[in-house]
Predicted model as a PDB file, atoms N, CA, C, CB and O in Angstrom, pLDDT in the B-factor column:
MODEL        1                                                                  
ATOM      1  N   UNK A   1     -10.675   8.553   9.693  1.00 63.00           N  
ATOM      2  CA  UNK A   1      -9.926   9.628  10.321  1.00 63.00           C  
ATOM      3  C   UNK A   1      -8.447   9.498   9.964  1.00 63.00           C  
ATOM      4  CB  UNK A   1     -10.123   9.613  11.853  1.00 63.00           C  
ATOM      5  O   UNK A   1      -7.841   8.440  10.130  1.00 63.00           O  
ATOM      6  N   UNK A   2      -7.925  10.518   9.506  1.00 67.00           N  
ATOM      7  CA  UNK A   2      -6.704  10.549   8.946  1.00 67.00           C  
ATOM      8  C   UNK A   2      -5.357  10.846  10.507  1.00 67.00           C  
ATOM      9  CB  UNK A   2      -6.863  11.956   7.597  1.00 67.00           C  
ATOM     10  O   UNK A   2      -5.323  11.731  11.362  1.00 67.00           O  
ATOM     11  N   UNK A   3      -4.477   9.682  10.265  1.00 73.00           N  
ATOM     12  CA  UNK A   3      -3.473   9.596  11.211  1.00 73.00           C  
ATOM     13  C   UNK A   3      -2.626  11.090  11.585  1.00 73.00           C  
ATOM     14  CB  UNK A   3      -2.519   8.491  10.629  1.00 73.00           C  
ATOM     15  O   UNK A   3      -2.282  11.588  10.513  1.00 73.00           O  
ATOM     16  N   UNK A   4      -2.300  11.728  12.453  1.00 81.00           N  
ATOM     17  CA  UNK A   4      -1.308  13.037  11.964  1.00 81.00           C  
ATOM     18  C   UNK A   4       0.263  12.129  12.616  1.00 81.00           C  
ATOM     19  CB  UNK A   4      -1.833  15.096  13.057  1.00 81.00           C  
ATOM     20  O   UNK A   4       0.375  11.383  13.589  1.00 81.00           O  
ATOM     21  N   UNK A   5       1.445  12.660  11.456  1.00 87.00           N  
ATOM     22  CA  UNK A   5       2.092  12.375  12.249  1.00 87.00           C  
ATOM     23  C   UNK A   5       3.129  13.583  13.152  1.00 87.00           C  
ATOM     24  CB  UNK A   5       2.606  11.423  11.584  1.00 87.00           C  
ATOM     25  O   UNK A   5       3.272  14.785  12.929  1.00 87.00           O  
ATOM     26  N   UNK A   6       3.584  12.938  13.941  1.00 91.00           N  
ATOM     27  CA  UNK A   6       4.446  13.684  14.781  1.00 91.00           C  
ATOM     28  C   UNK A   6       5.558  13.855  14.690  1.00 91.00           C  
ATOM     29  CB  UNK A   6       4.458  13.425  15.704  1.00 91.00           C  
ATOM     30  O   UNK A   6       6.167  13.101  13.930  1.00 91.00           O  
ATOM     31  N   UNK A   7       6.219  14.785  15.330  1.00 93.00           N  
ATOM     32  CA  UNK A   7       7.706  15.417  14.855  1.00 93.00           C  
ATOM     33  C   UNK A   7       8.333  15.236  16.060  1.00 93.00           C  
ATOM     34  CB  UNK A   7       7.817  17.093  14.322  1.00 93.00           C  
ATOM     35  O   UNK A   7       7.849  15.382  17.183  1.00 93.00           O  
ATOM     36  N   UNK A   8       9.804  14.803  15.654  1.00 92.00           N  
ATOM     37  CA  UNK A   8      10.510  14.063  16.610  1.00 92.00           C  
ATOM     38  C   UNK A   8      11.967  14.834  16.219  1.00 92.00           C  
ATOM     39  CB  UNK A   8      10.385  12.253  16.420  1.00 92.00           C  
ATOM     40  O   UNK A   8      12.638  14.630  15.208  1.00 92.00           O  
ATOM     41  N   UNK A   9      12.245  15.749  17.283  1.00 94.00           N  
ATOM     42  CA  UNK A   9      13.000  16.756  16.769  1.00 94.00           C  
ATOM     43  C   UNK A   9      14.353  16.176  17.949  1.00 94.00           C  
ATOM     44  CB  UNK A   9      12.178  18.567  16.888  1.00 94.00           C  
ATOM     45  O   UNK A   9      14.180  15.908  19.138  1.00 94.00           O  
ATOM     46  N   UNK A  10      15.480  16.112  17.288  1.00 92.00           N  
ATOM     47  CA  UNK A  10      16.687  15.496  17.902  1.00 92.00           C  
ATOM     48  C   UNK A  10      17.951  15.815  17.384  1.00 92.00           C  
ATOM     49  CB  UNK A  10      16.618  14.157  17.853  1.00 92.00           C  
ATOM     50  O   UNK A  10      18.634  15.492  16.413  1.00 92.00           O  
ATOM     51  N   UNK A  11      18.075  16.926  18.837  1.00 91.00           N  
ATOM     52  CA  UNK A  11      19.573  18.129  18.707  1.00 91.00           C  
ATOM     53  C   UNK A  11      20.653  16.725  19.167  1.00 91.00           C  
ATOM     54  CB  UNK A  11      19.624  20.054  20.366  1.00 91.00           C  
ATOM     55  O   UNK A  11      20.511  15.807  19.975  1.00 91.00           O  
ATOM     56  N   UNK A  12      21.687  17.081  18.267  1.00 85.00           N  
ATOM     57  CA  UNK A  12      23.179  15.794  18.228  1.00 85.00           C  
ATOM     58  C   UNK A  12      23.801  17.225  17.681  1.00 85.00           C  
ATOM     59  CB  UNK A  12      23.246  13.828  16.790  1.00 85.00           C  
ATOM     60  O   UNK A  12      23.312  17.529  16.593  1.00 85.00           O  
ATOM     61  N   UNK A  13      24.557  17.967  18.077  1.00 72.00           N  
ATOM     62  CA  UNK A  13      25.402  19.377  18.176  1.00 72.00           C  
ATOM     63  C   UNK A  13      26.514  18.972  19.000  1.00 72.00           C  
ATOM     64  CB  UNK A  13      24.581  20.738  18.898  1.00 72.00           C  
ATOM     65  O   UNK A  13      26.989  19.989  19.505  1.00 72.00           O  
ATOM     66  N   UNK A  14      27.019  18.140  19.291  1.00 70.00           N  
ATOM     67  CA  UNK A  14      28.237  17.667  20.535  1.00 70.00           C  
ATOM     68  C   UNK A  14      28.903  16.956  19.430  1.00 70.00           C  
ATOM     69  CB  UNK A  14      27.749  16.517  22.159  1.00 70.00           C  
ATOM     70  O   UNK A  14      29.311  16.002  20.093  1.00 70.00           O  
ATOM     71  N   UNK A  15      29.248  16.756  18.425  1.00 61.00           N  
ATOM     72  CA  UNK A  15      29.964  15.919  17.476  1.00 61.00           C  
ATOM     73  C   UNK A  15      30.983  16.165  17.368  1.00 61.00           C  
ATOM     74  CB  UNK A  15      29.632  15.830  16.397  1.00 61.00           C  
ATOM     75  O   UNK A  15      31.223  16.817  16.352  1.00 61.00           O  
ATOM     76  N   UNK A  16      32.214  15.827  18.293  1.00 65.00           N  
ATOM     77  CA  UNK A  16      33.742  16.420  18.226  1.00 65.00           C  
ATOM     78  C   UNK A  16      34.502  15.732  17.510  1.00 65.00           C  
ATOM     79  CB  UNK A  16      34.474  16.523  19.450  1.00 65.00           C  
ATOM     80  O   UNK A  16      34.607  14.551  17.843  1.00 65.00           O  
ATOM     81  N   UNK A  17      35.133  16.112  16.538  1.00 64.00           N  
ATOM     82  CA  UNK A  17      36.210  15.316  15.461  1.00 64.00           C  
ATOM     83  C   UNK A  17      35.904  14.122  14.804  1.00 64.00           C  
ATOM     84  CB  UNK A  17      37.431  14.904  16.095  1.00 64.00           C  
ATOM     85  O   UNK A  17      34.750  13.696  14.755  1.00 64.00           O  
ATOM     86  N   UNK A  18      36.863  13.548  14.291  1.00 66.00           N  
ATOM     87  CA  UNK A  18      36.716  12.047  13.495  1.00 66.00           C  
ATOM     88  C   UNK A  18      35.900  10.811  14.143  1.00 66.00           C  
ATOM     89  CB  UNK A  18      38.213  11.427  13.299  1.00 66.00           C  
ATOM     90  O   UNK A  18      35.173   9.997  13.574  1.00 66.00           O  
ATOM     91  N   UNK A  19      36.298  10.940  15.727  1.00 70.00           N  
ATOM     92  CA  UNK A  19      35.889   9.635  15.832  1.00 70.00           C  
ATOM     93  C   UNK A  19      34.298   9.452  16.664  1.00 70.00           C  
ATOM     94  CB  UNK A  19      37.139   8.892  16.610  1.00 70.00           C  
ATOM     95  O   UNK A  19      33.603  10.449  16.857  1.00 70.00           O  
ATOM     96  N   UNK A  20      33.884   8.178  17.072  1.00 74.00           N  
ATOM     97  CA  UNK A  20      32.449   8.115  17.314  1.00 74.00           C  
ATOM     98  C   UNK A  20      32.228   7.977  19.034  1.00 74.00           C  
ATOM     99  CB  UNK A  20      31.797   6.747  16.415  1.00 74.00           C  
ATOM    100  O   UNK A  20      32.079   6.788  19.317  1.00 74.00           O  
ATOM    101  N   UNK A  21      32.188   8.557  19.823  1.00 79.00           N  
ATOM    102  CA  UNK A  21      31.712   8.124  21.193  1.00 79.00           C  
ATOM    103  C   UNK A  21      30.575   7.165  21.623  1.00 79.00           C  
ATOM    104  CB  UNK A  21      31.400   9.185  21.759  1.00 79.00           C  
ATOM    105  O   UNK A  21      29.883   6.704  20.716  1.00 79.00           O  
ATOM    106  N   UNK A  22      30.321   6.837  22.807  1.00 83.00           N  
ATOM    107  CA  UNK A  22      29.231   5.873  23.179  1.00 83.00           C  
ATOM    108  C   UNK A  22      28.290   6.280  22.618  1.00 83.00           C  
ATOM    109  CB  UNK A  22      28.893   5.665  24.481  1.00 83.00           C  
ATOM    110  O   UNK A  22      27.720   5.686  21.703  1.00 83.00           O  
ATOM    111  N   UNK A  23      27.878   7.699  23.223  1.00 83.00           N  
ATOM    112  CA  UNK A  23      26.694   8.596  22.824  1.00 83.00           C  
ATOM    113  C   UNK A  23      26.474   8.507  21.465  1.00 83.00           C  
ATOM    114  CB  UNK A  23      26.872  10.040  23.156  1.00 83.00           C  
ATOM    115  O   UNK A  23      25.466   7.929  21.058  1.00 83.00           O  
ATOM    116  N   UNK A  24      27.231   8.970  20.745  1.00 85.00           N  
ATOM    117  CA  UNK A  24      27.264   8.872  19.432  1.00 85.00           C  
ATOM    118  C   UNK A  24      26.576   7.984  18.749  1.00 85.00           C  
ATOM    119  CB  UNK A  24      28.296   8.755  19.111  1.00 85.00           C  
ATOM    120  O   UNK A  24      25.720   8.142  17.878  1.00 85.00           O  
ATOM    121  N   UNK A  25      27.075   6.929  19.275  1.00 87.00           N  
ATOM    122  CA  UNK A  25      26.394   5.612  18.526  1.00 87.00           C  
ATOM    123  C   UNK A  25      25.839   5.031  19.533  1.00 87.00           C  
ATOM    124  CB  UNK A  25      27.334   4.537  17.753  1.00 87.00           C  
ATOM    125  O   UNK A  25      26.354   3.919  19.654  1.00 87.00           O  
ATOM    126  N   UNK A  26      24.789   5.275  20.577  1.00 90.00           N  
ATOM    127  CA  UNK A  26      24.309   5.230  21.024  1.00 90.00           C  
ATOM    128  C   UNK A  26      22.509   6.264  20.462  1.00 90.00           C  
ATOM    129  CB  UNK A  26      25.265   5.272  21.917  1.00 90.00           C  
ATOM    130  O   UNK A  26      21.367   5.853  20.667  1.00 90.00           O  
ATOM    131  N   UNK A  27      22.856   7.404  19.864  1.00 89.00           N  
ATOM    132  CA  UNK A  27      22.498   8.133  19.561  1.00 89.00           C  
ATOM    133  C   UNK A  27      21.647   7.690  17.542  1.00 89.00           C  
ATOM    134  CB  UNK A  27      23.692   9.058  20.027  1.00 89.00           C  
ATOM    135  O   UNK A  27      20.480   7.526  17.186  1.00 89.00           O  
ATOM    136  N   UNK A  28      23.060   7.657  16.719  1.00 89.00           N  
ATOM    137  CA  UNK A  28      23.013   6.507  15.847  1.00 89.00           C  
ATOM    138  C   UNK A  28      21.983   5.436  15.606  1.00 89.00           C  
ATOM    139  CB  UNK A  28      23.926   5.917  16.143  1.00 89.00           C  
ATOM    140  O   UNK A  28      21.311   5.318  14.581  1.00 89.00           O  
ATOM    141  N   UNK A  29      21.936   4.571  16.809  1.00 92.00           N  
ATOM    142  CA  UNK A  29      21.215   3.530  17.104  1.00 92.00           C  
ATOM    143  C   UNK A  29      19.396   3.845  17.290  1.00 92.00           C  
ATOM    144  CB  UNK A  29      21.956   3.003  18.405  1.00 92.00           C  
ATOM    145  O   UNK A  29      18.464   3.392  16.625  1.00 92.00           O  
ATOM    146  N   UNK A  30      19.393   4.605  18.233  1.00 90.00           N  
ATOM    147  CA  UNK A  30      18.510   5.263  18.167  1.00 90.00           C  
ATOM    148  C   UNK A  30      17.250   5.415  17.259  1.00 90.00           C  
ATOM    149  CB  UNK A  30      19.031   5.973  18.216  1.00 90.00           C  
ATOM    150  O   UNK A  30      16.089   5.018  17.154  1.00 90.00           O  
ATOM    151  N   UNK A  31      18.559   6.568  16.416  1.00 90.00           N  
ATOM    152  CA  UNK A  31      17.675   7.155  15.536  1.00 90.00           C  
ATOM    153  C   UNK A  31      17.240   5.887  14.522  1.00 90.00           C  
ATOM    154  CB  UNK A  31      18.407   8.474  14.781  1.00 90.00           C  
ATOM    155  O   UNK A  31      16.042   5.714  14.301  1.00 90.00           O  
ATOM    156  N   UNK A  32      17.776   5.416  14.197  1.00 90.00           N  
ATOM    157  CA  UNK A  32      17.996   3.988  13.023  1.00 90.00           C  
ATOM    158  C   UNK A  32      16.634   3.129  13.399  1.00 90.00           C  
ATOM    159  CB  UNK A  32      19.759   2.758  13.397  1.00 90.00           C  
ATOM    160  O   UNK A  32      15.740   2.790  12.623  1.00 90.00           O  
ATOM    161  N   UNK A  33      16.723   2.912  14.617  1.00 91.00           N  
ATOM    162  CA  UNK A  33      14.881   2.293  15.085  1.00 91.00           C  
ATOM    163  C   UNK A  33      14.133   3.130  15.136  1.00 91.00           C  
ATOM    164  CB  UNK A  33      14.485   1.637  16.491  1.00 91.00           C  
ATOM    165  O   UNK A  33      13.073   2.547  15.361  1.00 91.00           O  
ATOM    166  N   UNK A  34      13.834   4.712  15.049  1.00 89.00           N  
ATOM    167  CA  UNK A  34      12.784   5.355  14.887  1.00 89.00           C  
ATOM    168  C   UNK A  34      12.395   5.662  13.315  1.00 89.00           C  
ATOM    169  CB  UNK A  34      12.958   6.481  15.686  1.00 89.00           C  
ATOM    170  O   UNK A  34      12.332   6.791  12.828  1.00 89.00           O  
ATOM    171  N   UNK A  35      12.119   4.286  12.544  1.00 86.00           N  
ATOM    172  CA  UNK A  35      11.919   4.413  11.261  1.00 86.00           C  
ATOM    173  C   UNK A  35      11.048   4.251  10.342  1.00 86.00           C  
ATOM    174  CB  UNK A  35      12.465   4.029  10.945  1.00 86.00           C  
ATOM    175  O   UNK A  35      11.057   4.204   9.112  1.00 86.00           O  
ATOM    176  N   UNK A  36       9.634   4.105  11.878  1.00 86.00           N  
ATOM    177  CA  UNK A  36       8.018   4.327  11.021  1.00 86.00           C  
ATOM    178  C   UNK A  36       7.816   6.115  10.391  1.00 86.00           C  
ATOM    179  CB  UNK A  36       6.399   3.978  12.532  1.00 86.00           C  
ATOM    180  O   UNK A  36       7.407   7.063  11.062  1.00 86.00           O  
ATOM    181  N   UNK A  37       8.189   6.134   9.133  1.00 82.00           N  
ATOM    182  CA  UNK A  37       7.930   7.215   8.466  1.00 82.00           C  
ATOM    183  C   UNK A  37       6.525   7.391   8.269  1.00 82.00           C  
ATOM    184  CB  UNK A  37       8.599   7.216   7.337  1.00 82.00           C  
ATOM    185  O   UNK A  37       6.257   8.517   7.849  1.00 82.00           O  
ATOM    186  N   UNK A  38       5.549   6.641   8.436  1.00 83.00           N  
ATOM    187  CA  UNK A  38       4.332   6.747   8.397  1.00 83.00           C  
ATOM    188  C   UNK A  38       3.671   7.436   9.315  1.00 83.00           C  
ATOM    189  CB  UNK A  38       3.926   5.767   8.326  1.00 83.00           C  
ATOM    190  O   UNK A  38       2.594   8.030   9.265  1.00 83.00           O  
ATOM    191  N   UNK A  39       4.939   7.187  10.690  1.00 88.00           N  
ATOM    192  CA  UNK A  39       3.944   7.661  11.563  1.00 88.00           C  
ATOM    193  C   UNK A  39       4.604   9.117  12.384  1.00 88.00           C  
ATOM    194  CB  UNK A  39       3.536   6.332  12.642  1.00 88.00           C  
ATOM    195  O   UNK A  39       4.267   9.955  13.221  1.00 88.00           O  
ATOM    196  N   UNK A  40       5.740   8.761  11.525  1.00 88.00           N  
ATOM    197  CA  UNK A  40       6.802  10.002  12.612  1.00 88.00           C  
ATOM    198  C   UNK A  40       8.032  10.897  11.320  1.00 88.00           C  
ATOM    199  CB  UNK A  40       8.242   8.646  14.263  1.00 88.00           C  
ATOM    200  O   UNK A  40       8.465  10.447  10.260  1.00 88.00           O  
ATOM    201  N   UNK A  41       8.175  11.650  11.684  1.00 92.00           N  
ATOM    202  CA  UNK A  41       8.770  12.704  10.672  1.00 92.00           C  
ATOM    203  C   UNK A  41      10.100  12.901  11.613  1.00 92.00           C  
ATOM    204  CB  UNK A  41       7.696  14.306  10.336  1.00 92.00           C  
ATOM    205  O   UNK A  41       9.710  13.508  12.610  1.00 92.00           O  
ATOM    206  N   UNK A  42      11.346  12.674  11.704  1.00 93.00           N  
ATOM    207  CA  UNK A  42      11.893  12.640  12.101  1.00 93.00           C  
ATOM    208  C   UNK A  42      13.070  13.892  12.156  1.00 93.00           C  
ATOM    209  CB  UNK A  42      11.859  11.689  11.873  1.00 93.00           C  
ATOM    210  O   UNK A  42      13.667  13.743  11.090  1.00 93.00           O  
ATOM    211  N   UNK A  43      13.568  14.817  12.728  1.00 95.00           N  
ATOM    212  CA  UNK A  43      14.351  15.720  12.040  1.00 95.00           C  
ATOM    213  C   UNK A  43      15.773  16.213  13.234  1.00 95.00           C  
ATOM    214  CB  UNK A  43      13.201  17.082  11.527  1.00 95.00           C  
ATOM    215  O   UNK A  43      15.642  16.893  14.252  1.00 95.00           O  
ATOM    216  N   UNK A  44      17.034  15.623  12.698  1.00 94.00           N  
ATOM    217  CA  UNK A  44      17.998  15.767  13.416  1.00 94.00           C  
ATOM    218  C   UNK A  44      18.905  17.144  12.913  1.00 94.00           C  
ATOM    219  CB  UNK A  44      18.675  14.442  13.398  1.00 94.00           C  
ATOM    220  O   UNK A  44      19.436  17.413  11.835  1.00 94.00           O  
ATOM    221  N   UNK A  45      18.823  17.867  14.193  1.00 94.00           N  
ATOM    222  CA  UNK A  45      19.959  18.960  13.705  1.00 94.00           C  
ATOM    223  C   UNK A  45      21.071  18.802  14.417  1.00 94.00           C  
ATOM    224  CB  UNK A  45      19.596  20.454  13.856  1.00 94.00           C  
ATOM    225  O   UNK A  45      21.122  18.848  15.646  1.00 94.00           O  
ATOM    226  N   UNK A  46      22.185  18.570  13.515  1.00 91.00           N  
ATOM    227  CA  UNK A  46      23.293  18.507  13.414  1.00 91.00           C  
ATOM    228  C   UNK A  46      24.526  18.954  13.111  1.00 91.00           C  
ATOM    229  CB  UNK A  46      23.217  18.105  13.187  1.00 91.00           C  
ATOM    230  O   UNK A  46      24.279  20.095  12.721  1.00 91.00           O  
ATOM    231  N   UNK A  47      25.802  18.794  13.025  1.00 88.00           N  
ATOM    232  CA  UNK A  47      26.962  19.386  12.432  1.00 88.00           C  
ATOM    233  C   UNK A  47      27.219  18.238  10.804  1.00 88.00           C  
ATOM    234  CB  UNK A  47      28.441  19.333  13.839  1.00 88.00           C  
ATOM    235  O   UNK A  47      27.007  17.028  10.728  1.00 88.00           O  
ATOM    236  N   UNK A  48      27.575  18.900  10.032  1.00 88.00           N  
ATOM    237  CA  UNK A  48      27.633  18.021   8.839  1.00 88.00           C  
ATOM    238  C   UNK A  48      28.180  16.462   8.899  1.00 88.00           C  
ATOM    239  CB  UNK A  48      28.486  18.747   7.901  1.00 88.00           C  
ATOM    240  O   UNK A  48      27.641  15.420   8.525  1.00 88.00           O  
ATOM    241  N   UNK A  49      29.636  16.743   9.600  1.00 87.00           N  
ATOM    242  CA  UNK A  49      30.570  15.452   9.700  1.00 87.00           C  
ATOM    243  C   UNK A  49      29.366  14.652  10.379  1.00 87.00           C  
ATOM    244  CB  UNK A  49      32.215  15.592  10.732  1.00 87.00           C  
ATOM    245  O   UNK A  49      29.132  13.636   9.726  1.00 87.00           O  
ATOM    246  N   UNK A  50      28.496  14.800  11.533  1.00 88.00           N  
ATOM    247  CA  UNK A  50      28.028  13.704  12.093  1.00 88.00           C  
ATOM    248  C   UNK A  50      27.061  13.219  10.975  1.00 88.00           C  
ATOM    249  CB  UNK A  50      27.413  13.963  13.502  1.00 88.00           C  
ATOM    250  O   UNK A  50      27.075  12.022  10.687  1.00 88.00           O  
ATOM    251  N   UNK A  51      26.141  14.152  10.264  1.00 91.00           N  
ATOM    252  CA  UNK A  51      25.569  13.989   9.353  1.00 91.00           C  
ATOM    253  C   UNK A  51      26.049  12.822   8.153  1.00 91.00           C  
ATOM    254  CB  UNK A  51      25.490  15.183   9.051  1.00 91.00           C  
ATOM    255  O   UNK A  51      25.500  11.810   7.717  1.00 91.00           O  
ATOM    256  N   UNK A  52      27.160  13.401   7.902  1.00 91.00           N  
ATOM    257  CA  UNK A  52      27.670  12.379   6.657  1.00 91.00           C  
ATOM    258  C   UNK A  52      27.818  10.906   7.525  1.00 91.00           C  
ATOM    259  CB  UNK A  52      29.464  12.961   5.830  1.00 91.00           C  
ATOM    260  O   UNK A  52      27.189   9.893   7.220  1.00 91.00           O  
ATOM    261  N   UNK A  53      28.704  10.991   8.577  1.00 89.00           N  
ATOM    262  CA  UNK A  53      28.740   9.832   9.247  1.00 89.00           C  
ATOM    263  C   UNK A  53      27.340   8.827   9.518  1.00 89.00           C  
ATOM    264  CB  UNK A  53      29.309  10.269  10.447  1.00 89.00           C  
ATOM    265  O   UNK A  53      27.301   7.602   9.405  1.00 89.00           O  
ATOM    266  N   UNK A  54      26.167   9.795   9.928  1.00 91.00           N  
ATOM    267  CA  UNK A  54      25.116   8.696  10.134  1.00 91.00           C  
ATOM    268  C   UNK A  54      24.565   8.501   8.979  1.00 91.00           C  
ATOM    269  CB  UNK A  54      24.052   8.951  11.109  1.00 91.00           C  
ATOM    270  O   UNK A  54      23.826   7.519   9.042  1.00 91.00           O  
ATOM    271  N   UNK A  55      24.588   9.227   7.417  1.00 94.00           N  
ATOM    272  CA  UNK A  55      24.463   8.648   6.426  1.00 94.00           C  
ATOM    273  C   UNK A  55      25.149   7.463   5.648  1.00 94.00           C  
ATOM    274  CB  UNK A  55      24.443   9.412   5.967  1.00 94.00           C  
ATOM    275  O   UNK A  55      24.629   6.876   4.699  1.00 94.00           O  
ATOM    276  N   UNK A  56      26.244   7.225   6.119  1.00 93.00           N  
ATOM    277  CA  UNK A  56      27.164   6.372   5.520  1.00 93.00           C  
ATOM    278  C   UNK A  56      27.275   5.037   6.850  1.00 93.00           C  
ATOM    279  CB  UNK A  56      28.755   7.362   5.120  1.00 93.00           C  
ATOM    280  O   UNK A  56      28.005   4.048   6.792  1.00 93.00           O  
ATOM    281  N   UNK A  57      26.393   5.373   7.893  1.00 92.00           N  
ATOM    282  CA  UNK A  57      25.664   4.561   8.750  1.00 92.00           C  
ATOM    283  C   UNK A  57      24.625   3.307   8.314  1.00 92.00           C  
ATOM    284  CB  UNK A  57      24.979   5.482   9.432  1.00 92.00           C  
ATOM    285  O   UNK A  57      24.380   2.270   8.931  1.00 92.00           O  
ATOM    286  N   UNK A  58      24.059   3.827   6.908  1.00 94.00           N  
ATOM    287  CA  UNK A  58      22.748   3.850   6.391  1.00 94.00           C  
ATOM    288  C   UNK A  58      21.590   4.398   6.979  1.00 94.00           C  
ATOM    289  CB  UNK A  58      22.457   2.768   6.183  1.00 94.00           C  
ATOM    290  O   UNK A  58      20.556   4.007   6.439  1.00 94.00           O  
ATOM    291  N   UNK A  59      21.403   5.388   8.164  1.00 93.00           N  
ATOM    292  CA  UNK A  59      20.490   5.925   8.373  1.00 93.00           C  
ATOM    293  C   UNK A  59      20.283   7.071   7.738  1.00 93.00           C  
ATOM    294  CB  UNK A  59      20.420   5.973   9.381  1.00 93.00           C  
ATOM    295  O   UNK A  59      20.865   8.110   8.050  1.00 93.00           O  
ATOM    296  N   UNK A  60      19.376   6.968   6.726  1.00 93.00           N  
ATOM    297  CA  UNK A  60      18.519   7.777   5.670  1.00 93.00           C  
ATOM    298  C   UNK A  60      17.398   8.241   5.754  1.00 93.00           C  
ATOM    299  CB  UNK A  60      18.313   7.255   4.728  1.00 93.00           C  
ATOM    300  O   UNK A  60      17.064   8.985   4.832  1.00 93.00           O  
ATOM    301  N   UNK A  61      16.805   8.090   6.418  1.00 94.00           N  
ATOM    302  CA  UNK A  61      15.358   8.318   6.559  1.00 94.00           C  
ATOM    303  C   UNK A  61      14.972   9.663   7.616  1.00 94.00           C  
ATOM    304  CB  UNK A  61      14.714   6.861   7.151  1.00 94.00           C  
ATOM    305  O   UNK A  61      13.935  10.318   7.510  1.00 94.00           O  
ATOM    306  N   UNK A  62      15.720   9.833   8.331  1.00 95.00           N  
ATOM    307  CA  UNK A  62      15.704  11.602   9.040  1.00 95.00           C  
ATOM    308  C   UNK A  62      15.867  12.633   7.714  1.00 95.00           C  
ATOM    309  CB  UNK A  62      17.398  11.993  10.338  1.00 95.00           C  
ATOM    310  O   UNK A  62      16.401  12.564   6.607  1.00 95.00           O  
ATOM    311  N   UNK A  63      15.090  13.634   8.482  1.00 95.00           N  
ATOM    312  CA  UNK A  63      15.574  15.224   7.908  1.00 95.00           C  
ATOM    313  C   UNK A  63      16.831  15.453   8.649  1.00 95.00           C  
ATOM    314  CB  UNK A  63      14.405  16.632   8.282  1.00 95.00           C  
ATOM    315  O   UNK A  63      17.084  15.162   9.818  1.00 95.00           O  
ATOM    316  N   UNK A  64      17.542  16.002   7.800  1.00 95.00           N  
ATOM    317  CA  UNK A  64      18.966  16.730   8.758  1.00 95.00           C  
ATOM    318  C   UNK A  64      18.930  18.076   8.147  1.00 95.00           C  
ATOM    319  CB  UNK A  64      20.806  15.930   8.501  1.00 95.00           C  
ATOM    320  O   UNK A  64      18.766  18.423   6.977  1.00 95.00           O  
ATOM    321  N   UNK A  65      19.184  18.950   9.573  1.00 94.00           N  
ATOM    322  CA  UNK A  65      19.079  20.123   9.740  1.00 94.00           C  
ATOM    323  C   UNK A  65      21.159  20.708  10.228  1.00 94.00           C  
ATOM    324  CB  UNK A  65      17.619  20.240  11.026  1.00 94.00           C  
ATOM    325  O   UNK A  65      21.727  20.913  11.301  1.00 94.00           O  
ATOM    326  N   UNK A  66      21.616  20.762   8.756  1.00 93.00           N  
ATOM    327  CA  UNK A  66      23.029  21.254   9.446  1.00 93.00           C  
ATOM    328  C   UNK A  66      23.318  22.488  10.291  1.00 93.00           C  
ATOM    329  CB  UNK A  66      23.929  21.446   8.448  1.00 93.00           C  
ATOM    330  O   UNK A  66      22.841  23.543   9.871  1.00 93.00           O  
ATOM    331  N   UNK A  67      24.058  22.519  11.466  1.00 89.00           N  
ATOM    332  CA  UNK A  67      24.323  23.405  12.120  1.00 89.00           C  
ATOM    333  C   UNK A  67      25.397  24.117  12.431  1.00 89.00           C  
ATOM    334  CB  UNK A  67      24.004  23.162  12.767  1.00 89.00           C  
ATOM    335  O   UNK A  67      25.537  24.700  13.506  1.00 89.00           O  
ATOM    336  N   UNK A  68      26.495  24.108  11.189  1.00 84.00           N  
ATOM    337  CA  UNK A  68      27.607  24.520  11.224  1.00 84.00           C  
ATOM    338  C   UNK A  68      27.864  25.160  10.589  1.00 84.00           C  
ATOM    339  CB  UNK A  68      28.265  23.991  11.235  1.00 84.00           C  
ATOM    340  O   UNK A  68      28.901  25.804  10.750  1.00 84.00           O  
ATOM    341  N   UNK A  69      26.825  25.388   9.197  1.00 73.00           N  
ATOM    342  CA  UNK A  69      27.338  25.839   8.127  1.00 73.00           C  
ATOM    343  C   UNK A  69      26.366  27.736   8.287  1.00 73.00           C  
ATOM    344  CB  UNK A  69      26.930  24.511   6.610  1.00 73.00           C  
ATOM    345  O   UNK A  69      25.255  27.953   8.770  1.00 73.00           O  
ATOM    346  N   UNK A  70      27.179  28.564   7.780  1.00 67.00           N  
ATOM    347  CA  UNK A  70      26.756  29.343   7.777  1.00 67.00           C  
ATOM    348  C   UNK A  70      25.218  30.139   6.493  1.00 67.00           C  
ATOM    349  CB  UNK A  70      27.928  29.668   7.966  1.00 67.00           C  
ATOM    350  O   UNK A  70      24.893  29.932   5.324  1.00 67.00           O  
ATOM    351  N   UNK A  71      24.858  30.784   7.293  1.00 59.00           N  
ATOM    352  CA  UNK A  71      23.591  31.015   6.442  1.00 59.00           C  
ATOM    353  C   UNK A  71      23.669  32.211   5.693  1.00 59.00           C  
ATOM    354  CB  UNK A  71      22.337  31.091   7.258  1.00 59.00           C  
ATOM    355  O   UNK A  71      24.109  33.261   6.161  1.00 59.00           O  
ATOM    356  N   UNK A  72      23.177  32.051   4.335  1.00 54.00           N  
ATOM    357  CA  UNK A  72      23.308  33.237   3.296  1.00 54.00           C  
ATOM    358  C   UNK A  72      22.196  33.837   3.352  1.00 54.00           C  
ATOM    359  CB  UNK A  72      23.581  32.918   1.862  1.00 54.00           C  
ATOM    360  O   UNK A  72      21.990  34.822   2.644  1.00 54.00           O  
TER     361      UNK A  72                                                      
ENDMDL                                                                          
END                                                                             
């Protein structure tokens, strides 16, 4: 029987300016231990800056869904 995995959908839209709050990296942290890709599909929508920030975090392994940028 084939495993399904599940979607783990996680709005971070509160991302105000340069710097990082508790939440933030609290948030960060988080996501960084939810990193069985086998079993979970992970998908954060976000504003870019937090985006780049939790990439340069090394957390790579989410989908990011930007929410700032406008749609064509």
């Amino acid at each position: 029987m084939e495993t399904v995995k599940k979607t783990v959908h996680v709005l971070a839209n509160c991302y105000w300016g340069d710097g990082m709050s508790g939440g933030d990296r609290r948030l960060l942290e988080l996501v960084r231990r939810w990193d069985d890709i086998k079993k979970y599909r992970i998908l954060v929508y976000t504003p870019k800056k937090f985006m780049e920030l939790m990439k340069a975090e090394g957390v790579n392994h989410p989908e990011y869904i930007v929410t700032d940028e406008k749609v064509k």
